[in-house]
N, C-alpha and C positions, 0 to 999 in steps of 0.2 A: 965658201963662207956663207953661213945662212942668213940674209940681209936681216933679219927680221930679231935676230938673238943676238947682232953685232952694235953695239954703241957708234963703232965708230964708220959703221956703215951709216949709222942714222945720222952723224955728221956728217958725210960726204953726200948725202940727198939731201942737207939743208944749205951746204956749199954749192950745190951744184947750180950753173951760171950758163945762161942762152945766148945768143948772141944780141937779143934783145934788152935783155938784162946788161947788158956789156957796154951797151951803145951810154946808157946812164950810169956809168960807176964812177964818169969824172964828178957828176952832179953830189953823187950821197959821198962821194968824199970828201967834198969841199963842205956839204951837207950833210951830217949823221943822222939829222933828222927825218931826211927825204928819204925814199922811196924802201919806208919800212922797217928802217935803223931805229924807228923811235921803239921803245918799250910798249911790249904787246899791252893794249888795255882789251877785256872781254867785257868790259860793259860799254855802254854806249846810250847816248840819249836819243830816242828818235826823233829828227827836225820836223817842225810845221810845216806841212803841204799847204801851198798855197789853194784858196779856193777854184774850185775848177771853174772855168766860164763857156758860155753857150758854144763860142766862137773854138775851130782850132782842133786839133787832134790831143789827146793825152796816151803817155804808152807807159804803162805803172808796173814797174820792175824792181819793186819794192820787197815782194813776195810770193811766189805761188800761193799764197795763202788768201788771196783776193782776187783767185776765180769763182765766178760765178754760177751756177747750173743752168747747160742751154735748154731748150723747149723737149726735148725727148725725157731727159733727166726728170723736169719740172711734170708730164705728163705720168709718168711713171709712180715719181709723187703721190701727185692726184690722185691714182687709181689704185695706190697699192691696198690690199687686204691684209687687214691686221688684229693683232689679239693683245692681250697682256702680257708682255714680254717677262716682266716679275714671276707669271708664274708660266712662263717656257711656253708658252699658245700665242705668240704672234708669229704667222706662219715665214713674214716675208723676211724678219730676223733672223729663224731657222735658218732658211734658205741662204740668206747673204755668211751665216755662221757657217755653212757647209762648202760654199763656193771658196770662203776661206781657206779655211782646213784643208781641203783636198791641194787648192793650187800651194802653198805654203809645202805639201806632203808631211802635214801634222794632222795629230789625230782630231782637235779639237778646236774652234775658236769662237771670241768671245765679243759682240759689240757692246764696244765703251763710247763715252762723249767725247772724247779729248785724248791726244797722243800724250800728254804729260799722264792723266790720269792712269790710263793702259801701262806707260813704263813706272808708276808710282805702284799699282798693284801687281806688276810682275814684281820690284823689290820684295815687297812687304809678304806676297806667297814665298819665294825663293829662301827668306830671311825671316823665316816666324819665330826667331825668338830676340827680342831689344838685345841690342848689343852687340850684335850681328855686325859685319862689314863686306861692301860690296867696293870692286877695284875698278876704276875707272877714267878713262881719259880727261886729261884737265882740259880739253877745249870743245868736250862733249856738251852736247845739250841737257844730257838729261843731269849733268854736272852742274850746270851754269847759268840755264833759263828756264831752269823750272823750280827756284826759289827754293831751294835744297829740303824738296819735300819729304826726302828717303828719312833723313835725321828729321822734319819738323813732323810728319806723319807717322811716322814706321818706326822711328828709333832706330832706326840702322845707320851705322857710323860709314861715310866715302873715305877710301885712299885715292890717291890720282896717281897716272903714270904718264909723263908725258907722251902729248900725242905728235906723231911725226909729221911734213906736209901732204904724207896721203892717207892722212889717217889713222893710220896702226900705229902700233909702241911696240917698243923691244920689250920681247919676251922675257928677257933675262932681267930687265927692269920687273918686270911683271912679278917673277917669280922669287925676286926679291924682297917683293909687297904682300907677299902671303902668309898669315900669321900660323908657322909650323906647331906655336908655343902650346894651341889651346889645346887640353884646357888652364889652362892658368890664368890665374884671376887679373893678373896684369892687362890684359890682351883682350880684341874684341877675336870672332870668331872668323876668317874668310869663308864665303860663302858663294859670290856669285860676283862672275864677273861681267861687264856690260862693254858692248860695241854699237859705234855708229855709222850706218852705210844708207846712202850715201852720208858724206862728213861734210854735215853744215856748215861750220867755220872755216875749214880747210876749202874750200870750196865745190863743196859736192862731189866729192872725189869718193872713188870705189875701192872698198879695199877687196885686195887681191884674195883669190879664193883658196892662196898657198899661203898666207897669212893665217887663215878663220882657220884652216887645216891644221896645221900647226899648234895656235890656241885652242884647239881642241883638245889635242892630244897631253898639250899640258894641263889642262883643265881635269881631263882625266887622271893622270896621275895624281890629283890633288882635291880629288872628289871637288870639283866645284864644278855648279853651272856657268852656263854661258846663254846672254840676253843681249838678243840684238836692236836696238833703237831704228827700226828699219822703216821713219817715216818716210824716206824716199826710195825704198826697199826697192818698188818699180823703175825707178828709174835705172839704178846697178843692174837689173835683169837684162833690160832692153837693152842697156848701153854696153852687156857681156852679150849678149844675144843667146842668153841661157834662160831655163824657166827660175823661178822664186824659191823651188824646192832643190835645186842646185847648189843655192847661196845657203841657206837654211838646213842642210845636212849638219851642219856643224853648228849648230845652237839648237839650245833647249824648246828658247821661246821665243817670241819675236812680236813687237809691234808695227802695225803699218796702217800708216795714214790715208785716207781716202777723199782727205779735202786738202790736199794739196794741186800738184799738176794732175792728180786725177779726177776731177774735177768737184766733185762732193761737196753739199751744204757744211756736215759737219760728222764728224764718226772717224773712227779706228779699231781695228782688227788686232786682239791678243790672241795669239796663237799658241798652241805645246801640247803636252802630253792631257788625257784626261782628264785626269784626276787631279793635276794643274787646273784646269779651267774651272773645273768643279770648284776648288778653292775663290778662285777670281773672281765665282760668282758674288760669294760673301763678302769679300774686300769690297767689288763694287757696290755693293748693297750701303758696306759701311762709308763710302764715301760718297754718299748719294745721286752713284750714277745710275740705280735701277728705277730704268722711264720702263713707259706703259707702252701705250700704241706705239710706241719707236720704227713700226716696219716701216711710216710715214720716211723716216731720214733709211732707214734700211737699204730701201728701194731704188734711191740713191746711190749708194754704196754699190748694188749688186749693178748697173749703168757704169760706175766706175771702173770697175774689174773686168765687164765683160768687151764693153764699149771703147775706154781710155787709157788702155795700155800702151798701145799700140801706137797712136800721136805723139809717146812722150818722144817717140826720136825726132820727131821737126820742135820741139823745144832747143833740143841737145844742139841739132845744126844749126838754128836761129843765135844761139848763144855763145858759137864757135866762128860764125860770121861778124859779129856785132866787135870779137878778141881780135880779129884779125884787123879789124878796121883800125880797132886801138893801134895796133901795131905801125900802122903806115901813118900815124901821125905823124908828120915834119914842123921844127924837132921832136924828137921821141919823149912828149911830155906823160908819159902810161908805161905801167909796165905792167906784164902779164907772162905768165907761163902757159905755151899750148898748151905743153905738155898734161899742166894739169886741168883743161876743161875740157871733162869729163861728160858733164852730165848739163842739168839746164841753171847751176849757178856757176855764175861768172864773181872772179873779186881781181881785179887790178890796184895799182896802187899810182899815186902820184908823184911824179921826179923833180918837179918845182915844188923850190919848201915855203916859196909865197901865197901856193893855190893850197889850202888846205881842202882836205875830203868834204868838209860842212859848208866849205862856198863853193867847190864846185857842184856839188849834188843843189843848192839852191840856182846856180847858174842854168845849170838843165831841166829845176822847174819851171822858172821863169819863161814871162813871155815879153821882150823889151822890142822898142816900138819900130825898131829897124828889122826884125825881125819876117815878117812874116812878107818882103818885098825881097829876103835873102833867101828863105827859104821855101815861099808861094804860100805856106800856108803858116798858121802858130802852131808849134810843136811843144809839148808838155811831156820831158820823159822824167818820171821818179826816182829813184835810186834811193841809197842809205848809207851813210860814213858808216865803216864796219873799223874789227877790230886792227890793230896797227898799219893805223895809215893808208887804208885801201878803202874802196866801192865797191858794193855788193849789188851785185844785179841779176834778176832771177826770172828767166824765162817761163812761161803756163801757157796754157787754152787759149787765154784772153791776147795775146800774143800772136800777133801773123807777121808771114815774111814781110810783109809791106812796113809792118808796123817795127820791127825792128830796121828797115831803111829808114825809116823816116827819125830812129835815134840816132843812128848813124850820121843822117844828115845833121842834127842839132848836135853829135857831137864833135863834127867838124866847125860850124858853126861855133860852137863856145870855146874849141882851141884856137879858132881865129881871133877872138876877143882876146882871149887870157894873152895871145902873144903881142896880139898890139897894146894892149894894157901893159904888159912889161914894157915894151920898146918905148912906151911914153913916159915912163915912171924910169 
């Protein structure tokens, strides 16, 4: 049976129960609300970060998205030679457009500001005429967190399919969400359909390359594209131990981010065919991502690709380290699936319905005054209430083994509190 075209396959991998998960199922039955039972919310407010102070260690596991460029990066900067990217003469944007392209094994690609922007003008090429429809995961990003630009910019209308917990959707849902009808004036047109790898919400999880395989082959019978949201793109490579052009056989186009765990100021790489890009030039123009001297953030980029691929696996094991500690918590107040840490996001979930995600992630940023005689020093770890009931914790650069010991110790330290807190209450 083909997991990927079976519904009720895609129940039996949301059933599916560890022995970890097992050890808390008296808690979320006496509790529906605990450890996940509550109805998924995908939005979420981000809490105040307390201010940082002189004294004390911080370990901010908030986002890859708050690495910084170390001195090679920053020299590179400096020195890069550059031209008017507007009219194709900044040489070092060239360059980082080709180191693209070729690693991608696409013909063509394109630096944009922003991985939102890059997946807003993949839609709006792929879908040039209003009224268009792109199919899409409901727990995708380019769905969710990017202020549903497709319909506010492009005029292109989303369907969603649900997304599974590693990411993929049944095909057969898929193939049900394709409008056969057009042309008929009833109906928007399908057009292009989108994937996210790794899968942010799900937690960074890779989908399977007999999944994209598959989606493809339906794609093709139904003339549609296929675009992949591949802001962790690097990370599926390294964590399949395949190259980018492996993953990318099977999509048209692809975005990938270059300020996340690979460490970059700021930029993203749209990749595909030609005459696609050609296109993408103009959409950028029209959404005012055509900068001048850009090789300045370029050179950056080309440091990322050639320098930080490579690191992202001591993310991955730092992250797989920090899941297993969860695990030997006594009692088992965490839950987590090995199974699914993948890559360098981690999301656990809470098994007491008295500790919610918003006071424990304030508990681990804090620093209280018994503190630093428990654990020699003040420990400051970040985190983020994510969606149903879990913590979202995201390993990068800025990230060393020590530095994930040192959350581990704090968060031994705050399940010590939290349990003496109940036994006194």
């Amino acid at each position: 049976m083909n997991l990927y075209r079976r519904a009720g396959a895609a129940r039996a991998l949301l059933q599916r129960r560890t022995p970890a998960a097992a050890a808390v199922d008296s808690v979320s039955a006496r509790h529906p609300a605990a450890c996940g039972a509550a109805p998924l919310r995908r939005c979420y407010k981000q809490p105040a970060v307390p201010a940082r102070s002189a004294a004390g260690r911080t370990v901010d596991l908030r986002s890859d998205t708050v690495t910084q460029p170390g001195p090679a990066m920053r020299r590179a900067m400096a020195e890069a030679e550059v031209g008017d990217d507007v009219f194709g003469e900044d040489p070092t944007v060239n360059k980082l457009q080709k180191l693209g392209a070729d690693l991608f094994g696409m013909e063509a690609a394109l630096f944009v500001p922003s991985g939102s922007m890059s997946n807003l003008i993949a839609v709006m090429v792929h879908c040039r005429e209003r009224g268009a429809e792109i199919i899409v995961g409901d727990q995708s990003h380019l769905h969710i967190y990017e202020q549903g630009s497709s319909a506010q910019c492009a005029g292109v209308h989303s369907t969603t399919v649900t997304n599974l917990p590693d990411g993929t959707f049944d095909l057969e849902e898929v193939e049900a969400k394709i409008r056969h009808g057009y042309p008929d004036a009833h109906y928007p047109s399908s057009r292009l359909i989108c994937v996210e790898n790794t899968h942010n919400i799900q937690g960074g999880r890779i989908l399977p390359l007999s999944f994209l395989r598959e989606l493809r082959l339906m794609a093709d019978r139904y003339g549609l594209a296929v675009h992949m949201d591949g802001a962790r793109l690097m990370n599926a490579a390294v964590a399949l131990g395949v190259q980018p052009a492996d993953i990318l056989q099977y999509c048209d186009t692809v975005s990938v981010c270059l300020s996340k765990g690979l460490g970059a100021p700021v930029g993203t790489l749209l990749g595909g065919p030609r005459e696609f890009v050609q296109r993408a030039v103009r959409a950028r123009k029209a959404l005012g991502g055509g900068m001048r001297q850009s090789g300045i953030l370029a050179a950056a980029g080309i440091i990322a690709l050639t320098d930080m691929v490579s690191r992202l696996e001591e993310d991955h094991r730092n992250a797989k380290t920090f899941a297993q500690a969860l695990l030997q918590s006594d009692p088992p107040l965490y839950q987590v699936e090995m199974s699914h840490v993948e890559t360098n996001i981690l999301r656990f979930r809470l098994c007491d319905p008295r500790l919610t995600p918003e006071e424990f992630c304030e508990r681990m940023a804090a620093v209280g005054s018994r503190e630093a005689g428990a654990l020699g020093q003040e420990v400051r770890v970040l985190m983020f209430p994510h969606v149903g009931r879990s913590v979202r914790a995201v390993w990068h650069l800025g990230i060393s083994r020590e530095d994930t010991q040192l959350a581990i110790q704090k968060l031994h330290y705050v399940t010590r509190q939290c349990v003496e807190d109940s036994q006194r209450a």
